[in-house]
N, C-alpha and C positions, 0 to 999 in steps of 0.2 A: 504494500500500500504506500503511495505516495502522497508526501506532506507539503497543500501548497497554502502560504500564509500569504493575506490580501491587506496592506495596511491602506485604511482608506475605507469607511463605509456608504462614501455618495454614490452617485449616481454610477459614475463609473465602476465602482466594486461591485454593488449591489448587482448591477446586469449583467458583468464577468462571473460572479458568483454563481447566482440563480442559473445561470447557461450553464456550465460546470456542473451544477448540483442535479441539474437535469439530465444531463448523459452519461454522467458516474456516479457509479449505487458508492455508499459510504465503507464497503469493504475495500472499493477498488481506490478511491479516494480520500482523504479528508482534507474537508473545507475550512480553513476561521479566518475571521476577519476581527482583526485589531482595529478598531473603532470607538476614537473615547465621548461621543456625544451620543445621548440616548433617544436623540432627538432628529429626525432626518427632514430637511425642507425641500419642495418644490419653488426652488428660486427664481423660474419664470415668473411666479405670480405676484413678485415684489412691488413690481411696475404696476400690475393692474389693484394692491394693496393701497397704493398711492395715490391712485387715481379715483379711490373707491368702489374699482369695480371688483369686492372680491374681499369677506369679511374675514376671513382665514382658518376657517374651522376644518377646509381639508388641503390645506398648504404644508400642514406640519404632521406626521406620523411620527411612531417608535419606533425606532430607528428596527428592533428587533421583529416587530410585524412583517418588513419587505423579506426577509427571506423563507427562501424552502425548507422544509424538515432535515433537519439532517449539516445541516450549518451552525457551525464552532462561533459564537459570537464573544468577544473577549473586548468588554468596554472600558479599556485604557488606553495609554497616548503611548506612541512608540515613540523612544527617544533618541535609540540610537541602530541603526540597521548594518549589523557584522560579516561581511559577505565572505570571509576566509574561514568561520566557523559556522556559514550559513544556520544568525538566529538573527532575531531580534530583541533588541532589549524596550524592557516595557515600565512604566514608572510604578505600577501597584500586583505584576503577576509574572515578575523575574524576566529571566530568559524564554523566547519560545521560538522550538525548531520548525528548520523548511527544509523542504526539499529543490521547492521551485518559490520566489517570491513573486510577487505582482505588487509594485507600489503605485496607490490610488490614491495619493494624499492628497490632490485636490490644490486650488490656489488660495495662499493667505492674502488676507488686506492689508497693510501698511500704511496704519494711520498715521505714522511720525511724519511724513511728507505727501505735500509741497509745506511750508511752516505756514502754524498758523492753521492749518487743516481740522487737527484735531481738535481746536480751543472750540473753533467756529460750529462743527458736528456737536461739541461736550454742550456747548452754549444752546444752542438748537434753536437759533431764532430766525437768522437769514443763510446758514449753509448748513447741509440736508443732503444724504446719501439714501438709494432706497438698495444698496447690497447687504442689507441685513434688514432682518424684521423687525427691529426696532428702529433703525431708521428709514423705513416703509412708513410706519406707521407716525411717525413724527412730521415724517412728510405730507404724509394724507390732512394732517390736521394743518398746516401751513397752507397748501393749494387752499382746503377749501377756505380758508379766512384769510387769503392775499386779497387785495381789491387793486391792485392795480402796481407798476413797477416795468421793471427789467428780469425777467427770466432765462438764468444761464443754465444749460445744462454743457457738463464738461469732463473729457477725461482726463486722468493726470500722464499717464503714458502706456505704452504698449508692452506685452500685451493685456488683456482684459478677456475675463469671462462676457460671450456675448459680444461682441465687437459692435452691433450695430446698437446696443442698449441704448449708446448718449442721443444718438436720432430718435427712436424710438420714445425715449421722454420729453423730448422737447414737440415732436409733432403731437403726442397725446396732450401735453400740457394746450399746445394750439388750439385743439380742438377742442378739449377742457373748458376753455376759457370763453372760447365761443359758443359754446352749449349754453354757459351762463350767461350770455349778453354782456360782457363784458370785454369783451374782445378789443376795443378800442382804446381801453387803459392800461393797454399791454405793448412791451415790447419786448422778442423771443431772440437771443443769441444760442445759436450750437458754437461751441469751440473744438479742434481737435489737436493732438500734436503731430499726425501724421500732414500730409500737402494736400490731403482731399480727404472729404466726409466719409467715401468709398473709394479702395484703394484702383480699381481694374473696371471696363466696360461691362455689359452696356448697362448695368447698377449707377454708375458716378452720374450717367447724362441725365437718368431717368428722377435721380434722390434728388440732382439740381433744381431739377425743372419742378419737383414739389416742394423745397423750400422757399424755390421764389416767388411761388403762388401763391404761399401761404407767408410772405414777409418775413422770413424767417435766417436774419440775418448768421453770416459762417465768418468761423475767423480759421481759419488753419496755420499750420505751422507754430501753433501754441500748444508751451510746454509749461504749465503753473511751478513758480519759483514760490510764491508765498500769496498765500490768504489772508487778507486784511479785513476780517470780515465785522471789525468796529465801522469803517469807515465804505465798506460795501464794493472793495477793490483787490479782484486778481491779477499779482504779477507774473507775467514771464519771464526766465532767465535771460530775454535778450531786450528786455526791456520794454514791452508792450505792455497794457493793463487793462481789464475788460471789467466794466461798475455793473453791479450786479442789485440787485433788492431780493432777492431769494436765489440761494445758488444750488445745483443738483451736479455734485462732483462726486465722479469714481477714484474712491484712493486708488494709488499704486498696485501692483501685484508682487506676489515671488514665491516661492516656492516654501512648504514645511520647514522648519526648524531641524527638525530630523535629516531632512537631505543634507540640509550644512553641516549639521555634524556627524555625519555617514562619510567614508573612507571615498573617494574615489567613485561618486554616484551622482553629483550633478553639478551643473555651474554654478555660476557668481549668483547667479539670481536665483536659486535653488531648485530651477528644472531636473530631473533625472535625464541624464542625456542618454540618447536611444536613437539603434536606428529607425528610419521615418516610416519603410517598408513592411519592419517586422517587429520594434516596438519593443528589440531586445536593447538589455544594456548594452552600451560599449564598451564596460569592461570586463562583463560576468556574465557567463553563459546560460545563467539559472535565475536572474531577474530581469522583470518584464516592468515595462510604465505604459500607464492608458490614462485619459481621461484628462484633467488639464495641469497633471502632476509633469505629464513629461516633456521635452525642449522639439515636439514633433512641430513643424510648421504647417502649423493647421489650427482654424479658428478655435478658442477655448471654449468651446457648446457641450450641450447635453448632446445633442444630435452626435458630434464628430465622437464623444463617448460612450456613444451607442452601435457605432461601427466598428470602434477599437475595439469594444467587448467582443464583436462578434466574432472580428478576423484574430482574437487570441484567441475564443474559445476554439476556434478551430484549429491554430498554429499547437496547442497546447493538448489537443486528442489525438494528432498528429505525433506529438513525441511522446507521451504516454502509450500508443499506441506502438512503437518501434520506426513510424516510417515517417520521413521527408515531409516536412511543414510546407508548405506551397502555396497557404490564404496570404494574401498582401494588403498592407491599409492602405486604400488612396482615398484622399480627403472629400471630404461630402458636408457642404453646409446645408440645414434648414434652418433659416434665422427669421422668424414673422418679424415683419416692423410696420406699424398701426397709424397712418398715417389720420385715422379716424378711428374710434372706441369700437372695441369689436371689429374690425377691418383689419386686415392683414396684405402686404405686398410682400410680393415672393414668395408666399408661404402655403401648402397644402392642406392647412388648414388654420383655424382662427385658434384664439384661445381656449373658449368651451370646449375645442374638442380637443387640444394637446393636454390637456389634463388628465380626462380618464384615462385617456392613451399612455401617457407616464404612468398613473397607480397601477393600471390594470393591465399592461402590454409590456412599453418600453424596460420597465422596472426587473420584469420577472423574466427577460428575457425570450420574449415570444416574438417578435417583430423587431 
């Protein structure tokens, strides 16, 4: 029997998992996942939290309900991942062995930058994040008692869970605003730090031509150096500044804590680097990265995590099995972006329906 350890209980574990726990009975296998929050989110629903479309009664699950019978669930933080004694070390349940690792730690936020970020968030009066549920919900109470200002929505740098997220809130917020008749005591900045809202065709022509419709001024090539958020003003490192009356900025990204202190498993920014094809380590022949823990160049989504699950589970029945792994990841975005509530562009379906599709599909591995 073979021992494979999954640190990481989101999205990405959970559907590597449940796939695994499906095609291997637990004599031939065992499953566990090192996961120290009991508590698992659908983090699409942030945005619509914000907007009030969406009270959050089925946004948040336990974290132990998403799996199949027969999965190891071990709810502590890995601290340190040993790849020449193949264990991990755990802060409350010692050492624990693998045979094969899968790290799914997920992206952390970085409140310490751009300065002045975190005072403005702590403060919660005019700067407003909706990547967490509590500031979703701080947000939703802002929108609905702004009457009037400048609304930025902004990211601090690449990359991001979501890439299209900061569009995404600024045109809800548009339509938002005009739903309420107020529309006219408004004015909407998106900022980005990359040169354009969308990096590649025919997306940049098409997102142009709706934020000009919608007056919805772009700044790009901004990168936030410091939030001023007594005096309602973000700088750029090159010396630009954009006045803001309620701001909706994505901290930073990088990787687990755990990757930085793991031997020889991922960059400066605490990706696990891996090749992009097969989503093994570059240094170790027995651990794997999925989902937005690893340096693959591929949008950070649920979606792009739900193909990585698919093509390990495969790669991974494959060497379990004696023979030649052959599945390959190549990158696959689904990203809705709502240029109106409930409205989706580019996307195969709106929000109501990627929901159940997550609890009941995406999750357990079935699609």
């Amino acid at each position: 029997m073979k021992r494979i350890v999954i640190i990481g209980g989101g999205s990405a574990g959970v559907m590597f998992v449940n796939r695994m726990r499906r095609d291997f009975t637990e004599d031939e296998v065992e499953l566990s996942v090192i996961e120290r929050s009991d508590k698992h989110y659908f983090q699409p629903a942030f945005t619509s939290i914000a907007f009030g479309l969406d009270e959050g009664e089925d946004v948040v699950r336990p974290t132990k309900d998403l799996f199949y019978e027969g999965v190891n669930l071990i709810t502590d933080s890995a601290t340190r991942i040993n790849p020449k004694n193949n264990t991990v070390t755990t802060s409350k349940h010692g050492a624990v062995s693998y045979d094969y690792l899968i790290v799914a730690t997920g992206a952390k936020l970085n409140f310490d930058e751009p300065a002045g970020m975190k005072e403005g968030l702590n403060k919660g009066e005019g700067v407003f994040t909706f990547y967490t549920m509590d500031g979703a919900l701080k947000l939703r109470d802002a929108i609905k008692n702004c009457d009037g200002g400048t609304i930025v929505s902004m990211s601090s740098e690449n990359p991001i869970k979501c890439p299209a997220a900061p569009i995404n809130f600024i045109l809800m917020a548009e339509d938002t605003m005009r739903m309420f008749g107020r529309r006219n005591k408004f004015k909407f900045v998106l900022s980005t730090p990359m040169q354009s809202v969308i990096p590649n065709q025919p997306y940049l022509e098409k997102f142009n031509s709706i934020l000009d419709s919608k007056e919805i001024g772009v700044v790009n090539n901004f990168s936030p150096g410091e939030v001023d958020y007594k005096n309602g003003v973000v700088r750029s490192y090159n010396g630009k500044k954009i006045n803001f009356d309620l701001l909706c900025i994505i901290p930073p990204h990088e990787g687990e804590q755990v990757i930085h202190d793991s031997e020889e498993l991922g960059d400066a920014a605490g990706w696990v680097t891996c090749d992009k094809y097969h989503l093994l380590s570059n240094y170790y022949s027995n651990i794997y990265a999925i989902g937005d823990a690893s340096d693959v160049p591929a949008s950070k989504t649920m979606t792009s995590a739900r193909i990585q699950a698919k093509v390990l589970t495969d790669r991974m029945k494959a060497v379990l099995e004696g023979k030649e792994p052959t599945a390959t990841y190549k990158p696959e975005v689904l990203c809705p972006i709502s240029p109106k509530n409930k409205k989706s562009v580019f996307a195969h379906y709106n929000y109501d329906e990627l929901k159940p599709l997550y609890w009941n599909l995406i999750l357990k591995g079935l699609i």
